[in-house]
Phi, psi and omega in degrees: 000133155281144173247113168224202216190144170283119169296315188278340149273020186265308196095351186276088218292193187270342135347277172301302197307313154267353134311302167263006157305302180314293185283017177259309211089047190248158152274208156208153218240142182240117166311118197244357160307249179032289198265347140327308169251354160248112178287342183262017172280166190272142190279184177261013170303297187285345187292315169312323203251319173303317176310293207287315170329290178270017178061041171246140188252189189245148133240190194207122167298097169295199185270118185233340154322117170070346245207161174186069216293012155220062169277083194310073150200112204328307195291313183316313202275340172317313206259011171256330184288292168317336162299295196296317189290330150260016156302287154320330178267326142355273186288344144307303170325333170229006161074027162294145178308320174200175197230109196270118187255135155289160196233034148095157156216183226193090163269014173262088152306065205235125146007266179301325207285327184303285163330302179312307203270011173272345203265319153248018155296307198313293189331309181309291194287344157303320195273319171337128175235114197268072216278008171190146192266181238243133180233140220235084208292131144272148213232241179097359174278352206229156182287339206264331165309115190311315156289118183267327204245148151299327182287335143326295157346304207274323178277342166295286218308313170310317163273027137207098151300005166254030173213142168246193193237158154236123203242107179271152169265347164277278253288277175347306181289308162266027160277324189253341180085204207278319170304347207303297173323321194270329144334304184276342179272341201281314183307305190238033166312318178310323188253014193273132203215311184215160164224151195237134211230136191191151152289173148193184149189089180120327193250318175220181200271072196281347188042072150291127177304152181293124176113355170274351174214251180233041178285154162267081179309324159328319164276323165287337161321284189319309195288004206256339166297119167101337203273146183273340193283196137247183185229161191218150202257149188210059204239132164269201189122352195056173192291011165282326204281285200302338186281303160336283196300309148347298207315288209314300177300315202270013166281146196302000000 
C-alpha cells in the first residue's frame, strides 16, 4: 500500500509538504480546487517535475467546490462535468496514481427530481474520459446528498465497472455510526481502489488527525493488510496530525 497525506487539509503550503511527504515516504493527494483558483500554485508541468525531484508521487482531490455532476440544472452539470475532465487530465499530467470524484448532490427531494439527477451522474460517469483511474468516494454527510445507502454506491459502481471506490472511514462513521467504516468495506471491498483515512467523533466530518477520535483504527490497520491501493491521510493538525497519524497506521 501507499500512504500520502492531503496538503490542503493539513495546512501545509507545498514546500513543507514535499518535505515531509519526502521524509516519511508519503505521497500527496492535490486538491485540483485549489489550482483552479489560485494562479499562483504551480501548474502541472512543474507541479510534475517537483514530484520526480523529490521523489513523491500523487493522487488528485477532483473537484467538489461550486461544482456538482448531478445538478438539474444544464449548464451548472456541463461545466462541473468539463472541470471534472480536466481535473482528470490534471492527473495525467503528473501521473497520479488516482483521481477520487464526489458523487453530486439533489437539494430538490423530489421524486422525479431525484430519478433526474441519478440519470445524470450515470450520464457524467460514462462521458468521462478517465486518463487514471477514477474512485468514486462516499459521502452521506448532507440531508442534499444524492447517495443516502451504501447499497446506492454499490449499485452506481455496479452499473460502471470501469471506476473503482474510496472508502473515507469519517464520512462513514457519520453517516453510519462506529460499523459504519466496515459496512462500505464488507459491500464494496472487491471495488476499493483508495482511502481516505481522518477522525471525528461521530457527529461531524471534523478531520482529525487518527486516534482523536472514534474511528476503530484496530480495524483499519487489519483491513490495510495485503491492500495494493492507496491511501490518503485528510487530518488537520499540520505536519504533527501526520506524523501522529502515520505512528498510529504503522503500529502492529
Amino acid at each position: 500500500m501507499r500512504l500520502g497525506f492531503s496538503p490542503f487539509t493539513t495546512g501545509l503550503d507545498y514546500r513543507a509538504a514535499f518535505e515531509l511527504a519526502a521524509e516519511l515516504g508519503l505521497f500527496l493527494e492535490i486538491a485540483y480546487d485549489q489550482h483552479e483558483v489560485d494562479p499562483r500554485l504551480p501548474g502541472a508541468k512543474e507541479l510534475a517535475e517537483m514530484g520526480r525531484s523529490a521523489g513523491v508521487g500523487f493522487t488528485v482531490h477532483l473537484p467538489f467546490v461550486d461544482w456538482n455532476l448531478a445538478s438539474l440544472v444544464p449548464s451548472v452539470w456541463r461545466l462541473s462535468l468539463e472541470r471534472t475532465q480536466r481535473a482528470l487530465d490534471f492527473a495525467g499530467q503528473i501521473g497520479a496514481y488516482c483521481g477520487v470524484l464526489h458523487t453530486g448532490s439533489v437539494p430538490l427531494r423530489h421524486p422525479e427530481a431525484l430519478a433526474q439527477a441519478r440519470r445524470l451522474l450515470e450520464r457524467a460517469l460514462s462521458e468521462l474520459e478517465p486518463v487514471v483511474p477514477l474512485a468514486l468516494e462516499n459521502l452521506g454527510l448532507d440531508e442534499d446528498d444524492l447517495l443516502e445507502t451504501p447499497d446506492e454506491l454499490a449499485q452506481l459502481l455496479q452499473a460502471h465497472p470501469q471506476h473503482g471506490f474510496c472508502l473515507d472511514v469519517g464520512h462513514a462513521l457519520v453517516q453510519l455510526g462506529l460499523e459504519g467504516p466496515q459496512t462500505y468495506h464488507q459491500l464494496l471491498c472487491g471495488r476499493l481502489i483508495h482511502w481516505h483515512l481522518h477522525d471525528n467523533r461521530g457527529a461531524s466530518d471534523e478531520h482529525l488527525p487518527c486516534g482523536e477520535g472514534q474511528v476503530d483504527w484496530g480495524w483499519v490497520r487489519q483491513a490495510l493488510k495485503g491492500f495494493s491501493g492507496t491511501a490518503a491521510l485528510e487530518v488537520t493538525g499540520g505536519a504533527e496530525g501526520v506524523r501522529r497519524s502515520v505512528a498510529l497506521l504503522q503500529q502492529p
